[in-house]
N, CA, C and O of each residue as an XYZ file, in Angstrom:
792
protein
N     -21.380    -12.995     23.224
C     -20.779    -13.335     21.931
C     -21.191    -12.318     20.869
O     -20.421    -11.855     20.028
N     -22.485    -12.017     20.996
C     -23.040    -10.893     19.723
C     -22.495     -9.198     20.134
O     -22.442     -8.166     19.465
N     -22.150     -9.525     21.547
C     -21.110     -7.920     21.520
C     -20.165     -8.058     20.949
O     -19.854     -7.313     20.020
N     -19.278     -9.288     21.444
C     -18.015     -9.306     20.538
C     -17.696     -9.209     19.304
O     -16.714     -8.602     18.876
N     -18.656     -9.909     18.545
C     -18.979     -9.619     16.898
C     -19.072     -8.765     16.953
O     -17.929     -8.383     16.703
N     -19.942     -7.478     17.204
C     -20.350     -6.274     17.183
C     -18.786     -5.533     17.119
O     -18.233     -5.186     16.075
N     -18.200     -5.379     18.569
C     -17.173     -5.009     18.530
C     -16.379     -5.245     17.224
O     -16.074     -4.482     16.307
N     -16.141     -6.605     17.454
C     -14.786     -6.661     15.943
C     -15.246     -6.427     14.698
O     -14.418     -6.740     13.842
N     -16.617     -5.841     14.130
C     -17.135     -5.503     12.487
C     -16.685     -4.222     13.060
O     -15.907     -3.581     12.354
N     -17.079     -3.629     14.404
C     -16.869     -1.805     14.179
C     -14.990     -1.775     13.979
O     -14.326     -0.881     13.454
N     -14.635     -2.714     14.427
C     -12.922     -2.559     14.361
C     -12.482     -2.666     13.122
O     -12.020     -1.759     12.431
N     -12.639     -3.887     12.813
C     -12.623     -4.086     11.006
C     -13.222     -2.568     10.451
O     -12.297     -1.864     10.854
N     -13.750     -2.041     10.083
C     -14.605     -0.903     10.137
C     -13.767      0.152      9.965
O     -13.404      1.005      9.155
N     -13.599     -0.297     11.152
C     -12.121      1.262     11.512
C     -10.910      1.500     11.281
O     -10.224      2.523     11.273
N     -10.643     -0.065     11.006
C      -9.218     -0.219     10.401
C      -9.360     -0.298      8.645
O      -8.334     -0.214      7.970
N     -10.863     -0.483      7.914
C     -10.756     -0.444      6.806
C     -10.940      1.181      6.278
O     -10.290      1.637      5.338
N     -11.659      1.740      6.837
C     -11.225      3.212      6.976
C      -9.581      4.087      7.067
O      -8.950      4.805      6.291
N      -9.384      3.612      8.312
C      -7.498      3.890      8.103
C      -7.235      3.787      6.807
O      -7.310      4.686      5.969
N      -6.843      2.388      6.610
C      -6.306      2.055      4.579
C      -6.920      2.519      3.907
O      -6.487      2.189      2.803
N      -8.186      3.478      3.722
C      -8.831      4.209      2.864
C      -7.955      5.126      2.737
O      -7.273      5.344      1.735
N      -7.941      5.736      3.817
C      -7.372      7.331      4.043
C      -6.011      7.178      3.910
O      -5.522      7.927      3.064
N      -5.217      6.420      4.498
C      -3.803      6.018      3.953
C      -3.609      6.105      3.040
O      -2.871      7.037      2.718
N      -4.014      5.404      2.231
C      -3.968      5.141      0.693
C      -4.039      6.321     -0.302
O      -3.278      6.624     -1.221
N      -5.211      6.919      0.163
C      -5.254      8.373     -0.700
C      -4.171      9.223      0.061
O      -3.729     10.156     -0.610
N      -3.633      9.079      1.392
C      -2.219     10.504      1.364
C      -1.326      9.810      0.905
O      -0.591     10.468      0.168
N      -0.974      8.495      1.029
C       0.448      7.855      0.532
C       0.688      7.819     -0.933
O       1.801      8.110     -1.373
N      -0.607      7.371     -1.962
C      -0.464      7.044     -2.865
C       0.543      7.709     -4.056
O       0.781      6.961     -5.005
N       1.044      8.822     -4.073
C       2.030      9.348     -4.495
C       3.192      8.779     -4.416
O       3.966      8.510     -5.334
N       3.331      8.547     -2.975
C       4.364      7.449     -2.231
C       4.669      5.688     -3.159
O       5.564      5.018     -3.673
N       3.246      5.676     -2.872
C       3.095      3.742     -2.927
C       3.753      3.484     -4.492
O       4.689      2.747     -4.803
N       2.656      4.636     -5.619
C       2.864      4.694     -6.857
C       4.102      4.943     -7.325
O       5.005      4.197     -7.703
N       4.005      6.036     -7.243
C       5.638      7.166     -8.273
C       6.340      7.934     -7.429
O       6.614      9.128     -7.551
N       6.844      6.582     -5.854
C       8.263      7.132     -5.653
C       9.507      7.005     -6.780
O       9.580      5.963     -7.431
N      10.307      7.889     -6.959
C      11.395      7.502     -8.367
C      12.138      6.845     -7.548
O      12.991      6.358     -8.290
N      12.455      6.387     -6.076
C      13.333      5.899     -5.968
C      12.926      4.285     -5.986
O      13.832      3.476     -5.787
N      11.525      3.792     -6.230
C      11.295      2.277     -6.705
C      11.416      2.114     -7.984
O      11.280      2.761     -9.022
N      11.788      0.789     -7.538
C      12.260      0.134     -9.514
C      10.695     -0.193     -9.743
O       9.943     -0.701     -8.911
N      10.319      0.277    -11.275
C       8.881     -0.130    -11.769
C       9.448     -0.766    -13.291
O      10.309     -0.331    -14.056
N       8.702     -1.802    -13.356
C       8.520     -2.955    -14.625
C       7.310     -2.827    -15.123
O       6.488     -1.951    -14.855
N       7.191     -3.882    -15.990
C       6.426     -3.566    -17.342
C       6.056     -2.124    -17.782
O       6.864     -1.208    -17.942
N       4.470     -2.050    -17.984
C       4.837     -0.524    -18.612
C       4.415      0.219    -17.160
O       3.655      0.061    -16.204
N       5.623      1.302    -17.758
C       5.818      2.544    -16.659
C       4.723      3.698    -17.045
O       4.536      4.578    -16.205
N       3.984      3.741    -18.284
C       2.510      4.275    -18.395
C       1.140      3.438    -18.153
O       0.000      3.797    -18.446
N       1.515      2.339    -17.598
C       0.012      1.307    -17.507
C      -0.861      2.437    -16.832
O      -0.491      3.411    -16.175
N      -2.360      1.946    -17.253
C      -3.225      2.448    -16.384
C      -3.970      1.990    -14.971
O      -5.001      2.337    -14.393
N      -2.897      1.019    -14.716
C      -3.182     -0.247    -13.119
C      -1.352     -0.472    -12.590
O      -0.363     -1.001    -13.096
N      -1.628      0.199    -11.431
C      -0.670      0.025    -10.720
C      -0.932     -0.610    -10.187
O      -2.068     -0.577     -9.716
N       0.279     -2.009     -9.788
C       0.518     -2.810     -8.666
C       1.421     -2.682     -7.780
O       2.607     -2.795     -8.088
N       1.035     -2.432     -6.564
C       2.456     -2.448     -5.838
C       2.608     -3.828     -4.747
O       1.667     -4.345     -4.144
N       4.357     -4.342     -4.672
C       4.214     -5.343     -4.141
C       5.451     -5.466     -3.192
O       6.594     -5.528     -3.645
N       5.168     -5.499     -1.840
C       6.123     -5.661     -0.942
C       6.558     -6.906     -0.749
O       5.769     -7.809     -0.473
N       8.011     -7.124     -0.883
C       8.416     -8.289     -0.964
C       9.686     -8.942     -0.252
O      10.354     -8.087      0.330
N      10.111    -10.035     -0.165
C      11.304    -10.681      0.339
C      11.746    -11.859     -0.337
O      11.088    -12.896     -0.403
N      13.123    -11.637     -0.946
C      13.737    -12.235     -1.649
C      14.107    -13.814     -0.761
O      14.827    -14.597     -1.381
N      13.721    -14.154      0.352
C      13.564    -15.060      1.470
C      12.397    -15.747      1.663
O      12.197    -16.893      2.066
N      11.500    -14.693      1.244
C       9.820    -15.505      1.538
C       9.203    -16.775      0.516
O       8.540    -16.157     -0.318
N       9.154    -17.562      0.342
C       8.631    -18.674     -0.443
C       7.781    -18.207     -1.322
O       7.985    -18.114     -2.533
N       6.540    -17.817     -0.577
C       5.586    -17.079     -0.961
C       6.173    -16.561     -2.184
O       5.765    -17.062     -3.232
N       7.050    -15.655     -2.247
C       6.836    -14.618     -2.777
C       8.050    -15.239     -4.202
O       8.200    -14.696     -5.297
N       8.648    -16.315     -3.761
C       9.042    -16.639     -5.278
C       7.846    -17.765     -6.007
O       8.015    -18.344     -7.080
N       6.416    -17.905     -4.961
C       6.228    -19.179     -5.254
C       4.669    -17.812     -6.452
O       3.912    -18.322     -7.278
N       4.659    -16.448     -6.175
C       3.612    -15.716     -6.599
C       4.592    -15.338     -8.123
O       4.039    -14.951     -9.152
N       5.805    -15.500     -8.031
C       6.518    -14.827     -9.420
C       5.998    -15.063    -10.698
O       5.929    -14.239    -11.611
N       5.461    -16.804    -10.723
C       4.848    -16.945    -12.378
C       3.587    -16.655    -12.365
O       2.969    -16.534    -13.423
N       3.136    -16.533    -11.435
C       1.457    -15.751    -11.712
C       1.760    -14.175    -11.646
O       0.769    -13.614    -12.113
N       2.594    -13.359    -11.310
C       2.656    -11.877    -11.933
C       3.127    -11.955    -13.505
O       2.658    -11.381    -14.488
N       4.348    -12.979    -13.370
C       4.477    -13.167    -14.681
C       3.804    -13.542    -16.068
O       4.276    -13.270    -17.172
N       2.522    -14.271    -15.796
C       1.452    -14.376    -15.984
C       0.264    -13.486    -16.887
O      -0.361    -13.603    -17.941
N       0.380    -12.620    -15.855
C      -0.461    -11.324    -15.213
C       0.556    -10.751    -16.592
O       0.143    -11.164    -17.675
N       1.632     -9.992    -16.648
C       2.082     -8.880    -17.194
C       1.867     -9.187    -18.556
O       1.323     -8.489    -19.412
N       2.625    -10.930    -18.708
C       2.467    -11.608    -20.042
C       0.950    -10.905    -20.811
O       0.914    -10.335    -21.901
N      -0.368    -11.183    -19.753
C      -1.643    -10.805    -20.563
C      -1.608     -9.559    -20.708
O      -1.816     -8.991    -21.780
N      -1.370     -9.067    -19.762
C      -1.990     -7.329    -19.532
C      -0.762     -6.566    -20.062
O       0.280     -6.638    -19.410
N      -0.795     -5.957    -21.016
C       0.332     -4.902    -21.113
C       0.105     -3.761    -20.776
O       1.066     -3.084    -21.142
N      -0.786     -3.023    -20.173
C      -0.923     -2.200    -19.126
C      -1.064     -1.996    -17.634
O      -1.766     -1.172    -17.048
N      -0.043     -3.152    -17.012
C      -0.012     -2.813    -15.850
C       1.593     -2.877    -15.574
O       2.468     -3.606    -16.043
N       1.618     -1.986    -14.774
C       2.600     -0.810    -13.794
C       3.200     -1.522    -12.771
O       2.537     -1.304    -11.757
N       4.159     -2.292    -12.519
C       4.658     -3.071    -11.165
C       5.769     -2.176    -10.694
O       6.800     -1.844    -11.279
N       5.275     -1.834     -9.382
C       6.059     -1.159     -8.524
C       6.605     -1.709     -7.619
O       5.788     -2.197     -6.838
N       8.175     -1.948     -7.203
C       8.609     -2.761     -6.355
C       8.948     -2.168     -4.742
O       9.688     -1.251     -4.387
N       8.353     -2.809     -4.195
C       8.972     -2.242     -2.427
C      10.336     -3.343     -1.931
O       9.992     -4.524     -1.912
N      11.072     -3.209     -1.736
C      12.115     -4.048     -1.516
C      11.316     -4.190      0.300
O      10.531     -3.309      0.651
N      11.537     -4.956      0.925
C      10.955     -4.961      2.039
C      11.387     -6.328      2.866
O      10.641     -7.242      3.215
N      13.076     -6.174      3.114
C      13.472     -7.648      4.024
C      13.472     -7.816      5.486
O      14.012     -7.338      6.484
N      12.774     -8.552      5.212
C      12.166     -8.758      6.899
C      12.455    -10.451      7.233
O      11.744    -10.839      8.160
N      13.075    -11.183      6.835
C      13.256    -12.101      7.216
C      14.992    -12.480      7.408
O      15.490    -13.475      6.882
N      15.561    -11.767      8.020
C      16.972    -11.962      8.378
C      18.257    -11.264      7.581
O      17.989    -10.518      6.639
N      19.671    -11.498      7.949
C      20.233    -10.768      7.672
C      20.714    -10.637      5.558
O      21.092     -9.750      4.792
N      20.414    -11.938      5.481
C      20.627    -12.762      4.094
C      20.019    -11.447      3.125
O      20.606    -10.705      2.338
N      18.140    -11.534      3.685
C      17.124    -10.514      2.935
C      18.192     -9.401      2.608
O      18.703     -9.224      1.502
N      18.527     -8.444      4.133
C      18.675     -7.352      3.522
C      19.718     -7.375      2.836
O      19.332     -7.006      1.727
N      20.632     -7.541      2.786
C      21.857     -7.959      2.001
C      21.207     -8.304      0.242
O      21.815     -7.943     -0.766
N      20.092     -8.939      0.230
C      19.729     -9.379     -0.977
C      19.232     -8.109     -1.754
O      19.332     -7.733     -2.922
N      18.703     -7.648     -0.708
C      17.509     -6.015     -1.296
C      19.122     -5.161     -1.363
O      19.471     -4.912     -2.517
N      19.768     -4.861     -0.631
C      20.425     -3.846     -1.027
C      20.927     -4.360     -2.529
O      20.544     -3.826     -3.570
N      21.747     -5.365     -2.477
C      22.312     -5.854     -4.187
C      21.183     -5.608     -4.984
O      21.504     -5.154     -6.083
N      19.532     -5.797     -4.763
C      19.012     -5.677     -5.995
C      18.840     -4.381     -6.376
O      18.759     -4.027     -7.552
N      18.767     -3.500     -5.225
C      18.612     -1.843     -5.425
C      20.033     -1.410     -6.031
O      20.069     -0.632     -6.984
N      21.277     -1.963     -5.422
C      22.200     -1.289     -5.990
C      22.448     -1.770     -7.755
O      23.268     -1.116     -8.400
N      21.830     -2.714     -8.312
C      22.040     -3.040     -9.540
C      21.185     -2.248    -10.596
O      21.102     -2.312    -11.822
N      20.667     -1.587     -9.769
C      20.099     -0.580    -10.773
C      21.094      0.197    -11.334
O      20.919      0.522    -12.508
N      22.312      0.653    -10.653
C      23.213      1.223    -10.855
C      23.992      1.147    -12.410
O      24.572      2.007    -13.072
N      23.584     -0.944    -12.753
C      24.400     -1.322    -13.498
C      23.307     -1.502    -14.842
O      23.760     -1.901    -15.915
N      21.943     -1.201    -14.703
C      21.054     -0.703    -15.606
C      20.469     -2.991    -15.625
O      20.179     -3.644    -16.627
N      20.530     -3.569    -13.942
C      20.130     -5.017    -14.225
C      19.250     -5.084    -13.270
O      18.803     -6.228    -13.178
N      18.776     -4.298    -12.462
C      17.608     -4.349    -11.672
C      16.705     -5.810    -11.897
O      16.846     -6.816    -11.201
N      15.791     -5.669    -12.990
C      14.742     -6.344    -13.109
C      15.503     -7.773    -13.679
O      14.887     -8.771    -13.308
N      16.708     -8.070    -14.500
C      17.323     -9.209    -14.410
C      17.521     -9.898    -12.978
O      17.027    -10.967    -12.622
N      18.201     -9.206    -12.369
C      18.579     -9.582    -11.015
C      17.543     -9.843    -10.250
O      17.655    -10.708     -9.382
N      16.489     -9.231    -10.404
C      15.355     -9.440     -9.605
C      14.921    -10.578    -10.096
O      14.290    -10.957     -9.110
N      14.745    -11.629    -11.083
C      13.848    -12.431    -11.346
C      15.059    -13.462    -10.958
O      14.736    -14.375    -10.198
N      16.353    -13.416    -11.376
C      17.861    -14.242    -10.920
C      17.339    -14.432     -9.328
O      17.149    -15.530     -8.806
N      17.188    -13.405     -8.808
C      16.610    -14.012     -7.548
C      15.187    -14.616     -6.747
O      15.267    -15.395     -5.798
N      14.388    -14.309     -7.090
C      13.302    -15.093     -7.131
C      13.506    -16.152     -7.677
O      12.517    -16.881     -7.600
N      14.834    -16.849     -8.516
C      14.743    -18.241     -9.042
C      15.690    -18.936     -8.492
O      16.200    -19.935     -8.997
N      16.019    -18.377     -7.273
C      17.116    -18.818     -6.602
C      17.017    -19.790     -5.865
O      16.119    -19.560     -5.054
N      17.431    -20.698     -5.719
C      16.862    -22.138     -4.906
C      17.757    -21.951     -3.468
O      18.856    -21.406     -3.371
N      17.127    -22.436     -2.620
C      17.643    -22.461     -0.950
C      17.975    -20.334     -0.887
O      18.022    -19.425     -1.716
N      18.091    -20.444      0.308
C      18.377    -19.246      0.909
C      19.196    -18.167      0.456
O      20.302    -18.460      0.003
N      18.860    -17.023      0.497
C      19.841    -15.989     -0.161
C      20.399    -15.034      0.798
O      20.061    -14.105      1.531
N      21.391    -15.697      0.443
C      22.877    -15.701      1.784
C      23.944    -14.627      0.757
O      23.992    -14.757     -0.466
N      24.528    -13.871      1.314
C      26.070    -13.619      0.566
C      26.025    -14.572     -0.173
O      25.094    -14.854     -0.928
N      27.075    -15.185     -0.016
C      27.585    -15.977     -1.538
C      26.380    -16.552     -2.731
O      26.672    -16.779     -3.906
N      25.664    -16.641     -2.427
C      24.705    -17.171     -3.339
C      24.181    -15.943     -3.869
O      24.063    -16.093     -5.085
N      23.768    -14.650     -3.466
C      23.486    -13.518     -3.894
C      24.429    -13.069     -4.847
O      24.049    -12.900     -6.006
N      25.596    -12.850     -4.530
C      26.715    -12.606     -5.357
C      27.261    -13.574     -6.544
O      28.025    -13.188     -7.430
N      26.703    -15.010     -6.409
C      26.982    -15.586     -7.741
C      25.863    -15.405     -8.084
O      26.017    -15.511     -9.301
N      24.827    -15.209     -7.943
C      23.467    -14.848     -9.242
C      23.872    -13.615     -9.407
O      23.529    -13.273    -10.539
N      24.510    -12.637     -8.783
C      24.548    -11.102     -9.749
C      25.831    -11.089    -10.798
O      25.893    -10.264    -11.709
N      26.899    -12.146    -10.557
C      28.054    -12.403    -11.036
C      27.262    -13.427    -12.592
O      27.629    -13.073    -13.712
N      26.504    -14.306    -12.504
C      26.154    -14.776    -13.333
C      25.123    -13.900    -14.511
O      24.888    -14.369    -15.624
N      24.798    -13.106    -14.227
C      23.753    -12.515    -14.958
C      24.749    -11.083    -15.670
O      24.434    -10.460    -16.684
N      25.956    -10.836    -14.819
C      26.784     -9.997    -16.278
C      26.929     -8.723    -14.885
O      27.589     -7.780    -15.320
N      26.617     -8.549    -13.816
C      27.038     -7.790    -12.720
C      28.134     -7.542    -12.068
O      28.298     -8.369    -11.171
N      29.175     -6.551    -12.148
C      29.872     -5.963    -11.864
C      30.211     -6.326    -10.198
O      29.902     -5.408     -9.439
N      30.763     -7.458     -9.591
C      29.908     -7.569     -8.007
C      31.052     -6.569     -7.407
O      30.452     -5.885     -6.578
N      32.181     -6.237     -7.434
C      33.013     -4.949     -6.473
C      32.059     -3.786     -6.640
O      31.645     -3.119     -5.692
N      31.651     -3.535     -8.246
C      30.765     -2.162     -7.852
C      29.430     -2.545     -7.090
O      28.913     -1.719     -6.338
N      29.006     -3.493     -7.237
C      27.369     -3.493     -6.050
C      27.511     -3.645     -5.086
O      26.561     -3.530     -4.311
N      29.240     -4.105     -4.478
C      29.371     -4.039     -2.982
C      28.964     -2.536     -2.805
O      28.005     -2.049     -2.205
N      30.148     -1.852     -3.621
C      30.016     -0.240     -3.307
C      28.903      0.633     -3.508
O      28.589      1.770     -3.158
N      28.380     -0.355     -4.243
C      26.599      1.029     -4.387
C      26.009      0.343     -3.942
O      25.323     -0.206     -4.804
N      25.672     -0.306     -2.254
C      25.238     -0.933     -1.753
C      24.614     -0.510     -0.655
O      23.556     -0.785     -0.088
N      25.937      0.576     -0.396
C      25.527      1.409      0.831
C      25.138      2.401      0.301
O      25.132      3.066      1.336
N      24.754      3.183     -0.541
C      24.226      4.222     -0.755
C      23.101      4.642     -0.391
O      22.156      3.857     -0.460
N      22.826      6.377      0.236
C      21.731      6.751      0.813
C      20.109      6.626      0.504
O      19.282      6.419      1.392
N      19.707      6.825     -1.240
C      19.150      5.807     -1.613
C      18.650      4.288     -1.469
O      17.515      3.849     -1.651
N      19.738      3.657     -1.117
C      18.866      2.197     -0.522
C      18.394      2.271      0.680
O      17.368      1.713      1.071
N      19.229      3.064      1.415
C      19.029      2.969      3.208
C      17.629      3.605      2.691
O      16.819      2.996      3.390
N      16.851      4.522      1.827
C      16.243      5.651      2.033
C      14.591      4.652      1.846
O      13.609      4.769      2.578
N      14.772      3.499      0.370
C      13.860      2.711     -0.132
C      13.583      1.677      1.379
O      12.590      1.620      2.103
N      14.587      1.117      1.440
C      14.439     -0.085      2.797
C      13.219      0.891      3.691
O      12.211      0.425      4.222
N      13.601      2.225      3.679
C      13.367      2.406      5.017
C      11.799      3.153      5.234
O      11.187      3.410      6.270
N      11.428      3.388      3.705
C      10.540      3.715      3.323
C       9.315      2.530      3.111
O       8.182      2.951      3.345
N       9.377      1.689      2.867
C       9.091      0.480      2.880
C       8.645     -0.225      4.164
O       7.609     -0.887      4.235
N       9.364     -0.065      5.007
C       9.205     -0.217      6.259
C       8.065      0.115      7.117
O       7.408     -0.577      7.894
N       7.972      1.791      6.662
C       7.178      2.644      7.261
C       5.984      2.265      6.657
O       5.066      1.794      7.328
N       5.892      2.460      5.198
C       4.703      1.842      4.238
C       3.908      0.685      4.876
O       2.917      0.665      5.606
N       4.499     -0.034      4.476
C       4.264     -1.546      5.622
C       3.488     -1.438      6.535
O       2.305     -1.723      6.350
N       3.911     -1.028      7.686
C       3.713     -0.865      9.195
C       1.937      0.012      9.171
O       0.980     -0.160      9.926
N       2.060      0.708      8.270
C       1.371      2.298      8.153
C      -0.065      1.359      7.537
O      -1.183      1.742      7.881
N       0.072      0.219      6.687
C      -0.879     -0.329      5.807
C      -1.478     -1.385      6.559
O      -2.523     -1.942      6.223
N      -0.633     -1.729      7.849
C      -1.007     -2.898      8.737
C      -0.968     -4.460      7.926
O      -1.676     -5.449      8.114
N       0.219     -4.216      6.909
C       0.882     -5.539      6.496
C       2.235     -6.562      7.146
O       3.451     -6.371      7.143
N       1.488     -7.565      7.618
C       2.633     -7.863      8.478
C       3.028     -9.376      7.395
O       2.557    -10.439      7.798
N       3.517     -9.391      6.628
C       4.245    -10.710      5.842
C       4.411    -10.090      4.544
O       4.127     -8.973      4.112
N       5.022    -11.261      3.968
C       5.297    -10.860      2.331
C       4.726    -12.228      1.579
O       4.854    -13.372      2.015
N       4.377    -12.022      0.928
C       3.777    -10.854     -0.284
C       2.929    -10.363      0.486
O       2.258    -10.834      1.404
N       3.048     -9.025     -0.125
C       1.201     -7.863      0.021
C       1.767     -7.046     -1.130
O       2.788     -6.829     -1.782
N       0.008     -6.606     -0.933
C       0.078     -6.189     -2.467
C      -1.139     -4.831     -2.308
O      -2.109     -4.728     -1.558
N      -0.622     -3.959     -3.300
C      -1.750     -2.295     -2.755
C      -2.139     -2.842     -5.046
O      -1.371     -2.845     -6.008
N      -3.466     -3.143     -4.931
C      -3.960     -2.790     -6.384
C      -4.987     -1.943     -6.114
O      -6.012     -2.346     -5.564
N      -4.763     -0.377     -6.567
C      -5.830      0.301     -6.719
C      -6.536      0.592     -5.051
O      -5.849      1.318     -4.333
N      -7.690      0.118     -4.528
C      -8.048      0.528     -3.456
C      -8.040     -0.607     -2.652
O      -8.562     -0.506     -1.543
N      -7.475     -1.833     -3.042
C      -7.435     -3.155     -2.284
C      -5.929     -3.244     -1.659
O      -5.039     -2.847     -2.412
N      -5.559     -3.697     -0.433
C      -5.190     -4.264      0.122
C      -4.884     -5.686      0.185
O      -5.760     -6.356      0.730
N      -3.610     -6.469     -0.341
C      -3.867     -7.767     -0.448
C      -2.610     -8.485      0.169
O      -1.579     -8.540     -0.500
N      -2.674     -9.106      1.583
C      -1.949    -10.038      2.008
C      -1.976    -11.511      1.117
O      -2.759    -12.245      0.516
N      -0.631    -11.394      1.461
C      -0.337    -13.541      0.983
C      -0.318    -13.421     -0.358
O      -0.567    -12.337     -0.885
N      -0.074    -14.324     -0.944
C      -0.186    -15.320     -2.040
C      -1.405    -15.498     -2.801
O      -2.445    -15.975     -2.348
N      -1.185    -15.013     -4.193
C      -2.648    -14.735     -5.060
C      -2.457    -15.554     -6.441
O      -1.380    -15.732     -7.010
N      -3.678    -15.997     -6.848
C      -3.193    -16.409     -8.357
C      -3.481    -15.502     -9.298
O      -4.004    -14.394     -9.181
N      -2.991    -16.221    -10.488
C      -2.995    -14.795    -11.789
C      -4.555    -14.360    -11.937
O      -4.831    -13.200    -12.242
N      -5.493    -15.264    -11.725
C      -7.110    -14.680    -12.204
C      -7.410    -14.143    -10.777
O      -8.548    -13.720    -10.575
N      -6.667    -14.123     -9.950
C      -6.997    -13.044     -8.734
C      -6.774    -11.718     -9.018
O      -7.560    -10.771     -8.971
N      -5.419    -11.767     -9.368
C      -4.902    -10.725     -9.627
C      -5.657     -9.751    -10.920
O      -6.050     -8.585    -10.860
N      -5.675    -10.422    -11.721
C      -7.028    -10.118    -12.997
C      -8.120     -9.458    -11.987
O      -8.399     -8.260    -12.044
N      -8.622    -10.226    -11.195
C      -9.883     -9.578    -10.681
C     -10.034     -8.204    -10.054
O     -10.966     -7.402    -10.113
N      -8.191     -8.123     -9.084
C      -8.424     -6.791     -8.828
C      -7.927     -5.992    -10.118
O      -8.633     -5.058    -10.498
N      -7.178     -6.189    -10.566
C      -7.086     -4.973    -11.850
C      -8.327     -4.587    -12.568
O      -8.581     -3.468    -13.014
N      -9.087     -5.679    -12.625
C     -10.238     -4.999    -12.886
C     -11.088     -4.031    -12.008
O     -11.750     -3.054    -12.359
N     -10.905     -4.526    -10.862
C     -11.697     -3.587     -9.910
C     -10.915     -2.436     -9.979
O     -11.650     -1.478    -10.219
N      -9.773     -2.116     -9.877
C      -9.312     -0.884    -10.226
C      -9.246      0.053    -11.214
O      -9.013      1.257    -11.109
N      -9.507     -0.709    -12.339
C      -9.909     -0.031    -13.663
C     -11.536      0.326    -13.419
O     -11.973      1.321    -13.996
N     -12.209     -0.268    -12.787
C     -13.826      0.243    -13.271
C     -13.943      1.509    -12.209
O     -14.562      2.558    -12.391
N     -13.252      1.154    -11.167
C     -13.159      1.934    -10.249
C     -12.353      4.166    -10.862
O     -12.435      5.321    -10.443
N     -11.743      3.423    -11.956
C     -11.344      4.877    -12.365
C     -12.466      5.398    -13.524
O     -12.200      6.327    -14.287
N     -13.575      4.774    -13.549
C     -14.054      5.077    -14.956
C     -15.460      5.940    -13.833
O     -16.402      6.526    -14.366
């Protein structure tokens, strides 16, 4: 039994190493790809990044504690990974929210959906972008654009590369954070990431 422990701290170990080193080549990536949509302020000095699915519970059930979070802090940086992994509904949802950038409603649409009750299917996707003042023939058509295929797919790799397997996760600073967090969590790592730059 005390090998096995042994074993799995040197693994843990080795895999917390990986996400060290990840982190410092990607972070260009994670941070200030231009092709992610970023909210609140786009000069904060605390980036959050958060991989997500417009499908996952989780991840509409974490929305009022970022909301929370931004409400206090007006220096932090939310970087979005579109990242649908839970069926065909997701991606369909991520492409409409990427293509509404097009229509300058990104971050409307994004919260229209996180408040979306039951599953986000076609039709229900398309009446929250129809309700919020969205153009829906043009987001069919900027839907497919090389750009989204490019974010999805980037995201993907990110993901995989960080050894995050669900949604929410979250990159603050040098932490790694699976699941579902509350707002004074989230406080805690921004702080660790701020002392961490000083």
């Amino acid at each position: 039994m005390e090998a096995v422990a042994i074993l799995e701290a040197q693994e843990d170990a080795r895999k917390a190493d990986q996400s060290v080193a990840l982190l410092s080549s990607r972070r260009d990536v994670l941070e200030r790809d231009p092709n992610a949509p970023v909210l609140g302020n786009v000069d904060g000095d605390v980036t959050i990044v958060e991989f997500f699915d417009y499908n996952c519970p989780y991840c509409k059930r974490v929305k009022p504690e970022i909301q929370a979070l931004m409400a206090a802090d007006p220096d932090i940086r939310l970087v979005y990974r579109e990242w649908p992994i839970l069926g065909e509904g997701s991606v369909f949802a991520a492409r409409a929210a990427l293509a509404a950038r097009n229509q300058g409603k990104y971050e409307e649409f994004h919260w229209a959906m996180m408040g979306l009750q039951g599953r986000a299917e076609e039709a229900s996707i398309l009446n929250a972008a129809v309700e919020i003042g969205l153009d829906a023939d043009k987001l069919r058509a900027d839907m497919d654009a090389p750009e989204i295929n490019e974010h999805i797919q980037t995201s993907m790799e990110l993901a995989a590369a960080l050894g995050f397997n669900g949604t929410p996760s979250f990159v603050i600073g040098e932490a790694l954070v699976p699941g579902f967090i509350k707002t004074v969590q989230f406080e805690g790592y921004v702080e660790g990431a701020r002392e961490a730059e000083k």
